[in-house]
N, C-alpha and C positions, 0 to 999 in steps of 0.2 A: 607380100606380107610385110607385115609393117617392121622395125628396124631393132625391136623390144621380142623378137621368136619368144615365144613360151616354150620352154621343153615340156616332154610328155609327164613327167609327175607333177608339174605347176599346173598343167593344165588339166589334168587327173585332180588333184588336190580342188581346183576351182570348183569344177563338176560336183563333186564328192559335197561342198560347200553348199554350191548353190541346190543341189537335193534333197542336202538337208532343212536348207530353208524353208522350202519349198512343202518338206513335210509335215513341219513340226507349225507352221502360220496356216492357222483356222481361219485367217480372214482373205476373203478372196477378193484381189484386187486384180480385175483382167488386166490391164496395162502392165503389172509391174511384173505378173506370170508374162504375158508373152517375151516384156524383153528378157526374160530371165532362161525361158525356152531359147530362145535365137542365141542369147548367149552359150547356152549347152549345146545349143548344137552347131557353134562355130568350134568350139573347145569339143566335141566332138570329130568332128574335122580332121582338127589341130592333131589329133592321137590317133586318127585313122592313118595319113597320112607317114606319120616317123613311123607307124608298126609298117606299112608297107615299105619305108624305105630301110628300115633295119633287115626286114626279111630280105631285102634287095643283096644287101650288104652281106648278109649272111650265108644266103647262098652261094653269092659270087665267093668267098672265103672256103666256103668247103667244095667249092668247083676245082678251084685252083688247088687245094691239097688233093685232089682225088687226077690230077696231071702229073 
């Protein structure tokens, strides 16, 4: 990944952004939906990703108080 991470509320907040966009523009311009699609779903990705690694983190935390 590149050297700029997004954390999960910037990249939450992006999404949030670009759906709004996406809802309220009556005019359809395929090219600028699709990169706007590939953008949500790298920034979808991006926040799959940190919730699996928080659960990682999480679990490991209440493993080791339950020792």
């Amino acid at each position: 990944m590149s050297k700029n991470k997004l954390t999960y509320t910037e990249a939450l907040t992006e999404l949030e952004a670009i759906l709004a966009e996406l809802e309220s523009n009556s005019e359809v311009n395929m090219e600028v939906i699709a990169e706007k699609v590939k953008r949500a779903a790298a920034l979808m990705e991006i926040c799959k990703k940190q919730l699996h690694e928080l659960d990682s983190e999480l679990e490991k935390i209440i493993n080791s108080l339950d020792d």
